[in-house]
Residue, then its C-alpha position, 0 to 999 in steps of 0.5 A: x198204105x195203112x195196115x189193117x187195126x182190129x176196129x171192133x177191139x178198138x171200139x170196145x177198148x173205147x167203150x170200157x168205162x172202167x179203163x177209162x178210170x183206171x188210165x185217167x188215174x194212171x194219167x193223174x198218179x204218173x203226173x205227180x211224179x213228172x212221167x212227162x219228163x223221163x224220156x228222150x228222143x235221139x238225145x234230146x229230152x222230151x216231154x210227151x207221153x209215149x203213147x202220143x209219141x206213137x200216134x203222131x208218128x202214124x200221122x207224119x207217115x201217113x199225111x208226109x208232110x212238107x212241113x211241121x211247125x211246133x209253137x214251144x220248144x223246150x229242149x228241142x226233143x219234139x223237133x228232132x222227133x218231127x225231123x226223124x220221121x220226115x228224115x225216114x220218109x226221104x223227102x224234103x220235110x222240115x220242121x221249124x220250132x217256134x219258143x219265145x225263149x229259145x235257151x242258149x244251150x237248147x239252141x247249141x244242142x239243136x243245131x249241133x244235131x244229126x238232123x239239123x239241116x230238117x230243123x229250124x228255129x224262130x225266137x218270138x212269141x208265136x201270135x207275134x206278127x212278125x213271127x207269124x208273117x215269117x212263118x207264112x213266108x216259110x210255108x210258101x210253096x209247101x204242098x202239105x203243111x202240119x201244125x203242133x201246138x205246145x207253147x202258152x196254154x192258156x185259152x187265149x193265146x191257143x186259141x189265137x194260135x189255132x185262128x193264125x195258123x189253121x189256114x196253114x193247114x189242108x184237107x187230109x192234115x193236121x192240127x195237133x193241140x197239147x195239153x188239152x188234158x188240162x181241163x181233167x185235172x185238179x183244179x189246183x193242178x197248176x197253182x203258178x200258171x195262168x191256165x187251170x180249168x176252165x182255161x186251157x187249150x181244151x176249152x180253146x179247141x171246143x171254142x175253134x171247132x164252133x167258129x171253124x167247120x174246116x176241122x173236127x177232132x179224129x176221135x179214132x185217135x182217141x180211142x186208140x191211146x186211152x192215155x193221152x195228154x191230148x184227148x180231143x186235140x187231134x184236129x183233123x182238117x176236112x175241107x180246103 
């Protein structure tokens, strides 16, 4: 059962147009330094801003997934985050990471983990056939199932993620797309990427929520944060 939250508090935090500046600048100062980068979970590095960190685990506790898939991998602190919070839910919830480039070392640390037997792994491409139909085939028989988008982030390739695996996903449950913050950076944000503004997965998300009426942002979730490296990325399914 949720605990009570201060709406009113919310709702006026949300509407405070200059915390809205000051954390947008908070956002963009601590991304020179790589703030992303300072943290871990349980051992494992892990690139997320802290305050993202706390809302996904109210959503995992309160949805009680079967099952959490994550496209992108990078030194596995996410997985092992997901897998500790279905680990205090004493279920059997399990997490399974998709990278098209699994590092030798991520994988040896990943599996030598506490939480290992709630984590699996898949090298491919995330919008690769065979890697989707595997995914599929793991998600059989999975009551509720939550997807988390964090690989490529170009337009193109988030938004075929969020056509492949939003069937996936039910009434009551998630699709939490990253990075969408993109599209409020600097245009030279990132001078050796192949997304920027104008194609990231913020332009991808508005480009899914056209064509799909199965899900809307929960803009609950954003008014809460105020820091996010998600805003409007928090997808919540509405119908079967």
């Amino acid at each position: 059962m949720r605990e009570p939250m201060d709406e009113k508090a919310i709702e006026a935090m949300a509407a405070d147009a200059q915390l809205s500046e000051l954390a947008h600048a908070f956002f963009l100062k601590t991304s020179e330094h790589r703030y992303s980068y300072n943290f871990s979970w349980l051992g494992r590095p892990i690139i997320q801003y802290p305050q993202d960190l706390v809302a996904l685990q109210e959503i995992i506790w309160n949805i009680r997934p079967d099952l959490i898939v994550e496209t992108g991998i990078a030194h596995g602190g996410s997985l092992v985050f997901y897998a500790s919070i279905l680990e205090l839910l004493r279920g059997n919830g399990s997490v399974l990471g998709i990278d098209i480039d699994i590092r030798a070392h991520n994988r040896a640390a990943i599996e030598a983990h506490p939480l290992a037997a709630r984590i699996a792994m898949l090298e491919g491409s995330s919008i690769a056939a065979p890697i989707v139909k595997e995914v599929f085939e793991r998600a059989q028989g999975k009551r509720r199932v939550m997807v988390m988008l964090d690989s490529n982030h170009a337009h193109d390739h988030v938004l075929r993620e969020l056509e492949l695996y939003a069937p996936l996903v039910k009434a009551g449950s998630y699709i939490v797309v990253f990075d969408t913050i993109v599209e409020r950076m600097p245009a030279d944000a990132f001078p050796h990427r192949p997304w920027g503004r104008g194609n990231n997965p913020y332009t991808a998300v508005q480009t899914f929520l056209a064509r799909n009426s199965r899900f809307e942002v929960d803009t609950e979730i954003d008014k809460k944060l105020v820091i996010s490296v998600a805003p409007g990325g928090y997808l919540r399914c509405i119908k079967d």
